[in-house]
C-alpha positions in Angstrom: -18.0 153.5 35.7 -16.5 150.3 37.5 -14.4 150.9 40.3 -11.3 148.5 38.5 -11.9 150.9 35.6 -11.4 154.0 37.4 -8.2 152.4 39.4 -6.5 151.4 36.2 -7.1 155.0 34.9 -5.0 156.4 38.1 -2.6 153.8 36.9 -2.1 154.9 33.5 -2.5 158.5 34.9 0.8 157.7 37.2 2.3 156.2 34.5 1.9 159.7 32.4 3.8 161.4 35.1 7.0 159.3 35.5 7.2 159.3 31.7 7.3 163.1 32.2 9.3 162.9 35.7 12.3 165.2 35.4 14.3 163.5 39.0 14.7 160.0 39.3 12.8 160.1 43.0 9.4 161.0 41.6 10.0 158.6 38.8 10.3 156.0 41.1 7.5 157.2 43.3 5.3 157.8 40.6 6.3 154.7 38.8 5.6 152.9 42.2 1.8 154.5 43.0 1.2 153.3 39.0 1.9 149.6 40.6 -0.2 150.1 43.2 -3.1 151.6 41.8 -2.5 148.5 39.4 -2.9 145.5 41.9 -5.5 147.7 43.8 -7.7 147.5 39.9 -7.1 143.4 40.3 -7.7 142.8 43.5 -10.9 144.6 42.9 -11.6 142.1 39.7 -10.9 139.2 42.0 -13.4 140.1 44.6 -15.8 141.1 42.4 -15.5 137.6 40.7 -15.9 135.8 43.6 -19.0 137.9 44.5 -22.5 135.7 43.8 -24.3 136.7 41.2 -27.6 138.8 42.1 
């Protein structure tokens, strides 16, 4: 499994838990490491991209 993969998976996995977040801090916190986890998946994409080709 590709790294980006497995980071967009903690994404969506964050995502799940501020959807189910009963106090507004830890559905902003959650909400917030979903983001993160996010760019973290597309910065890996970009790098990866501008790898050369083996």
């Amino acid at each position: 499994m590709s790294q980006a993969k497995v980071l967009r998976e903690k994404a969506e996995m964050f995502e799940r838990r501020a959807e189910s977040a009963t106090d507004p801090i830890s559905r902003q916190h959650y909400k917030e490491m979903a983001a993160h986890y996010r760019s973290l998946a597309a910065e890996h994409l970009d790098v990866r991209r501008d790898e050369p080709a083996h």
